[in-house]
N, CA and C atoms as a LAMMPS dump frame, in Angstrom:
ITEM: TIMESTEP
0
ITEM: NUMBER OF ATOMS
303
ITEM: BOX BOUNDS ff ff ff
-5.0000000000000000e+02 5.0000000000000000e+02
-5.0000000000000000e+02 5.0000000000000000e+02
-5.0000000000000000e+02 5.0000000000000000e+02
ITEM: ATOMS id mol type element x y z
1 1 1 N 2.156 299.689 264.96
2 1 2 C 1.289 298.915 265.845
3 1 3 C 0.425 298.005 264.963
4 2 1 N 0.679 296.391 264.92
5 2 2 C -0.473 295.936 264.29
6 2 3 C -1.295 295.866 264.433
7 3 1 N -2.243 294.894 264.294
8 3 2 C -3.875 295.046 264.436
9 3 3 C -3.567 293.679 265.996
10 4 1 N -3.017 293.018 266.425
11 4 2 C -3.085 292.104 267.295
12 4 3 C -2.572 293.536 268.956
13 5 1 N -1.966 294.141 268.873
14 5 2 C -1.317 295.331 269.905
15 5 3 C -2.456 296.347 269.809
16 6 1 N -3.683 296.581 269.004
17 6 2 C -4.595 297.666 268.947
18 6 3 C -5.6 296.606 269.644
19 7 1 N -5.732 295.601 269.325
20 7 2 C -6.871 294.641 270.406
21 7 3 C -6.119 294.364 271.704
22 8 1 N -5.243 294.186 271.584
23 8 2 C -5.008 293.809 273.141
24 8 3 C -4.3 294.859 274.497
25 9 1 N -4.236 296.3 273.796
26 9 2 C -3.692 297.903 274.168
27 9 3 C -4.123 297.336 276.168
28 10 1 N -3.307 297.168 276.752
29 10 2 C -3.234 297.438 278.28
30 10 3 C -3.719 298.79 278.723
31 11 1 N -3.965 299.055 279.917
32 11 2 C -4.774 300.302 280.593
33 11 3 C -3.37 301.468 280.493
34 12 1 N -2.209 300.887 281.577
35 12 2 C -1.496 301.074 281.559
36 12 3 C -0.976 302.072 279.912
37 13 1 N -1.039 301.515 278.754
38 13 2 C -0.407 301.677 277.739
39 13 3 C -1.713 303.144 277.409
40 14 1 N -2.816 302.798 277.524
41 14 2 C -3.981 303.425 276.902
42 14 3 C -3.946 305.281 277.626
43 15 1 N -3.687 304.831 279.09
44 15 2 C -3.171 306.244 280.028
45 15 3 C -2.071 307.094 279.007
46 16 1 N -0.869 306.218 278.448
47 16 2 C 0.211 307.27 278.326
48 16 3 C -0.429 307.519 276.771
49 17 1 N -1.199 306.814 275.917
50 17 2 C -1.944 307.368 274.64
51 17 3 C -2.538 308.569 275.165
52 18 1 N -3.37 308.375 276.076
53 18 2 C -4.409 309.174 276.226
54 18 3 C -3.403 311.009 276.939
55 19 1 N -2.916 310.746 277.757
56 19 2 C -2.174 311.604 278.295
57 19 3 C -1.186 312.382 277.222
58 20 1 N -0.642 311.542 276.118
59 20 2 C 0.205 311.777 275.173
60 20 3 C -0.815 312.664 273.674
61 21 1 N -2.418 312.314 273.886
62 21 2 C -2.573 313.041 272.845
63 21 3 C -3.33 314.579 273.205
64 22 1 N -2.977 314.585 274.819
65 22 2 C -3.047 316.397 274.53
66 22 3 C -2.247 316.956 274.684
67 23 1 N -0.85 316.537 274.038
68 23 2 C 0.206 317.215 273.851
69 23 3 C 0.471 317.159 272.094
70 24 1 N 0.578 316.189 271.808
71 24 2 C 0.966 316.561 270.241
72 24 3 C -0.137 314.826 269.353
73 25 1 N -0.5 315.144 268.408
74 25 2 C -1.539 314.728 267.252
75 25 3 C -0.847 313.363 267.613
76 26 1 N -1.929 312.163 267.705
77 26 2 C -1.451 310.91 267.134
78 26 3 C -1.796 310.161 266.035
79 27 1 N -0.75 309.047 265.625
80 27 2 C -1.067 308.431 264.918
81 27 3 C -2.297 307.87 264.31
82 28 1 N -2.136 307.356 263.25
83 28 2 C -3.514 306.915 263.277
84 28 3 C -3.74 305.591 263.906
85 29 1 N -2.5 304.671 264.01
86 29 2 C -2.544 302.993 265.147
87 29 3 C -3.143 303.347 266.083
88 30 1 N -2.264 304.786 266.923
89 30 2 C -2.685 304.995 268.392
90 30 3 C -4.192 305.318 268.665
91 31 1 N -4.967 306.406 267.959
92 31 2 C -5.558 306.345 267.608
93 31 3 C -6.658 305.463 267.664
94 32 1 N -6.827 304.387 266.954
95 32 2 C -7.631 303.286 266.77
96 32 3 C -7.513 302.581 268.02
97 33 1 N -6.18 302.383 268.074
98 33 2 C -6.27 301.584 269.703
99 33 3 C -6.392 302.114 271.069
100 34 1 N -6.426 303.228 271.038
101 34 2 C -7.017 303.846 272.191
102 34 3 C -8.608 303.984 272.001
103 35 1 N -9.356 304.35 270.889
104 35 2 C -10.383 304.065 270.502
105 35 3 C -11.363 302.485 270.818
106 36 1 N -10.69 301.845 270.721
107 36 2 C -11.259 300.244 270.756
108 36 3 C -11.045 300.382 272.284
109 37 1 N -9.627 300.579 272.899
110 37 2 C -9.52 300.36 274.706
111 37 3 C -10.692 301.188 275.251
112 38 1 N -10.693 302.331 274.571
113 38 2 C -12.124 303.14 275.388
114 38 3 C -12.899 302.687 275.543
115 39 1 N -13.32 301.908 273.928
116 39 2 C -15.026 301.44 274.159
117 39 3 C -15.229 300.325 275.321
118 40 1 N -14.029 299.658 275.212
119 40 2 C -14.15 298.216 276.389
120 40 3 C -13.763 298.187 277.837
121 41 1 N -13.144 299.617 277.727
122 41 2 C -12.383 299.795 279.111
123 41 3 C -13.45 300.794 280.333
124 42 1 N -13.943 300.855 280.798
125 42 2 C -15.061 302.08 281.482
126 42 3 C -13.897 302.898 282.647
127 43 1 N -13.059 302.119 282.942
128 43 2 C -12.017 302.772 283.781
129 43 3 C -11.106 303.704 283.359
130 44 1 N -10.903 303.224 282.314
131 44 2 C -9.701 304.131 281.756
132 44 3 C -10.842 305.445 280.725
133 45 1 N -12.166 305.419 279.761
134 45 2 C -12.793 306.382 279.825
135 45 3 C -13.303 307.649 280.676
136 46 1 N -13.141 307.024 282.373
137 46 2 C -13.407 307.863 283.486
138 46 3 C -11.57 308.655 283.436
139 47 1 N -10.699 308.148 283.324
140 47 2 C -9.272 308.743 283.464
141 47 3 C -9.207 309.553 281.679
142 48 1 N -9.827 309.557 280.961
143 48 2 C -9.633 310.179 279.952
144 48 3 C -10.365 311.48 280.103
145 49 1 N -12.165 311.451 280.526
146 49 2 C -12.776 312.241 280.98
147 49 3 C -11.979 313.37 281.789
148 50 1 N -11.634 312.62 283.124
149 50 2 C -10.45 313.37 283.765
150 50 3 C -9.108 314.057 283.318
151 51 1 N -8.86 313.6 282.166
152 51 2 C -7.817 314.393 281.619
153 51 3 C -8.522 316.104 281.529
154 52 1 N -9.783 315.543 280.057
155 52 2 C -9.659 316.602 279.791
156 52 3 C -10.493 317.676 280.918
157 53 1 N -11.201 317.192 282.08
158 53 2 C -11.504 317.935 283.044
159 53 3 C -10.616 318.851 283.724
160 54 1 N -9.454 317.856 284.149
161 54 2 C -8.206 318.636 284.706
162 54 3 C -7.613 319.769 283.643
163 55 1 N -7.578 319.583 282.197
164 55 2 C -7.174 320.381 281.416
165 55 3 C -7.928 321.499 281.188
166 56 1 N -9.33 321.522 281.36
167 56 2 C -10.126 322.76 281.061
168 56 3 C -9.495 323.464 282.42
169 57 1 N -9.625 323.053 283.367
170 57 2 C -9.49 323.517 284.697
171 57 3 C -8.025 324.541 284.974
172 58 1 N -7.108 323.729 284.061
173 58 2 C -5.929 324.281 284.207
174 58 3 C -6.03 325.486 283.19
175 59 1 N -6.724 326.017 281.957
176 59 2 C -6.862 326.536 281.198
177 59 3 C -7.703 328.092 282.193
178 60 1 N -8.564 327.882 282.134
179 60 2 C -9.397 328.718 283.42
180 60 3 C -8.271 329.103 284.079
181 61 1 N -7.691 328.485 284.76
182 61 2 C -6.884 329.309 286.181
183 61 3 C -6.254 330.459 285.408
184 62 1 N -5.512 329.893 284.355
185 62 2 C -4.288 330.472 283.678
186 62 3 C -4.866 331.746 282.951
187 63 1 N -5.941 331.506 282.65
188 63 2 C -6.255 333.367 282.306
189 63 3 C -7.19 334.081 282.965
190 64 1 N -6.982 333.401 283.992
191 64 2 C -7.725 334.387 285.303
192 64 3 C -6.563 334.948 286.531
193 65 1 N -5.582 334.176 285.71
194 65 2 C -4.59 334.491 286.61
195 65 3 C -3.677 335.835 286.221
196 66 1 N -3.419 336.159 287.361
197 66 2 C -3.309 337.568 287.176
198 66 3 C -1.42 337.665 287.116
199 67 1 N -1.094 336.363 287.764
200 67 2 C 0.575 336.546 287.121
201 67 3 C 0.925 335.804 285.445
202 68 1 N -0.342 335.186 285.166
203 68 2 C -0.429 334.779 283.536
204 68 3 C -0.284 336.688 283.148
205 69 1 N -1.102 337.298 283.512
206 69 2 C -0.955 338.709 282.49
207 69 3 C 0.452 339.181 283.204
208 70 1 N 1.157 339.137 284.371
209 70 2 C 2.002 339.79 284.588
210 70 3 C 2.996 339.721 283.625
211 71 1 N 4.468 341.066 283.641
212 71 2 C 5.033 340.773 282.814
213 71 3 C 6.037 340.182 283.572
214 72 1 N 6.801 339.151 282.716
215 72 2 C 7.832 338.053 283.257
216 72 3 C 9.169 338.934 283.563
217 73 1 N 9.518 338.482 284.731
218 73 2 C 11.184 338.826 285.12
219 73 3 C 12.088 337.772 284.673
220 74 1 N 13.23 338.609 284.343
221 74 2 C 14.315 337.398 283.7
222 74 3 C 14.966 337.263 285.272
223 75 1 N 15.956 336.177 284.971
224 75 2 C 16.508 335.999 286.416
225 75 3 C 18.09 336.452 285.373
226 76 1 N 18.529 336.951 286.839
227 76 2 C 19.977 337.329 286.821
228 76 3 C 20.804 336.408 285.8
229 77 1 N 22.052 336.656 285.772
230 77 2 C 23.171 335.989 285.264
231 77 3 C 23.317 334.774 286.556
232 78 1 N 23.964 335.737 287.477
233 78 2 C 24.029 334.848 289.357
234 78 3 C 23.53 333.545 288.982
235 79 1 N 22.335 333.862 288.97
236 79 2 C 20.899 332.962 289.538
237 79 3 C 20.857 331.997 288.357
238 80 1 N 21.292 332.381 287.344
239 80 2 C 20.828 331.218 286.121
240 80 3 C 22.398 330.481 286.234
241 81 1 N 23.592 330.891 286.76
242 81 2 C 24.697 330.058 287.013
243 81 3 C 24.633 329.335 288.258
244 82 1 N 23.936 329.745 289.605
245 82 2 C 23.88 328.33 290.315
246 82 3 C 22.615 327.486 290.031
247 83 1 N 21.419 327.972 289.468
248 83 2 C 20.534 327.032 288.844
249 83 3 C 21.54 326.094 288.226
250 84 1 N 21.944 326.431 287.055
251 84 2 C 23.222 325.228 285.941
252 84 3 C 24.074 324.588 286.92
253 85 1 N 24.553 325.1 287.714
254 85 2 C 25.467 324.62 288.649
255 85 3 C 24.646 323.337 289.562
256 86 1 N 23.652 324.056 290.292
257 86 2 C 23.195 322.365 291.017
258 86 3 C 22.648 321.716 290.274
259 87 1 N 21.925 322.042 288.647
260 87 2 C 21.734 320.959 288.162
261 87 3 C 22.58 319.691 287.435
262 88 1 N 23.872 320.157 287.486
263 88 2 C 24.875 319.529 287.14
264 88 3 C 25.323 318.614 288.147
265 89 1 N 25.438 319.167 289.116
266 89 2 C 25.485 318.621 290.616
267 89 3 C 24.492 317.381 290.811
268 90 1 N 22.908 317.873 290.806
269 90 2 C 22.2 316.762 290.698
270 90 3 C 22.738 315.663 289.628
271 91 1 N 22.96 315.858 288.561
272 91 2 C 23.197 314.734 287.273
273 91 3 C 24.596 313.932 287.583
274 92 1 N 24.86 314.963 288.935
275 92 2 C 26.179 313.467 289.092
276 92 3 C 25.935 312.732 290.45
277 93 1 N 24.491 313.15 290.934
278 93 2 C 24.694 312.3 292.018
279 93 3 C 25.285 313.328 293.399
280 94 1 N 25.558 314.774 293.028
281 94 2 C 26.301 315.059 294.161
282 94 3 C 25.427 316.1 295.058
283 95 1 N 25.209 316.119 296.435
284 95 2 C 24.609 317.069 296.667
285 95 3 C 24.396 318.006 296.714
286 96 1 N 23.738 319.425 296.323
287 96 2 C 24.024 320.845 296.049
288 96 3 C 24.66 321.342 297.231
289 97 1 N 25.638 321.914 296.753
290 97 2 C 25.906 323.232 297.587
291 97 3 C 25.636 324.404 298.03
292 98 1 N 25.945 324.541 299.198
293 98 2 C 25.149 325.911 299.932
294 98 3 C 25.742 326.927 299.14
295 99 1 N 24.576 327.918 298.876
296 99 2 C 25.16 328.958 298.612
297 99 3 C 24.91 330.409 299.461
298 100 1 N 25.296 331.066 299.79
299 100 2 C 25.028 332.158 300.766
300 100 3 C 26.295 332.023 301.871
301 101 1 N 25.8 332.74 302.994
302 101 2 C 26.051 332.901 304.633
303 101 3 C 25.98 331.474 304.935
């Protein structure tokens, strides 16, 4: 990213920075240019705020949640072959098939 794409970073572009760095570390371009969009942008600081609001929020549920401590069930053989099955189905476009009665 040069220095002309860190001044002129769109809202649009600044969302998927912003959304993208509480998943994995960014750069240092991104970085800077989400930095500069913040200071000038007040809209997109209120949607960053909101990130990490929604993220504390989701954090809370999850260890108050009582199927977070449950212990996990595996699913069948069955069940994990028509899962694969309609998703294959979906990827061609075709509609799933019934399965049952």
């Amino acid at each position: 990213m040069d220095i002309w794409k860190i001044l002129t970073l769109r809202c649009a572009e600044s969302t998927e920075i912003a959304s993208r760095e509480l998943d994995e570390p960014l750069e240092r371009t991104s970085r800077i240019a989400l930095a500069v969009h913040l200071f000038l942008c007040r809209h997109c600081r209120r949607f960053r705020r909101q990130l990490a609001i929604i993220r504390r929020i989701m954090h809370r549920i999850r260890e108050q949640s009582s199927v977070a401590s449950a212990p996990r069930q595996q699913l069948s053989d069955a069940t994990r072959n028509r899962i694969s099955l309609a998703m294959a189905q979906m990827l061609r476009n075709q509609p799933p098939r019934r399965f049952g009665p």
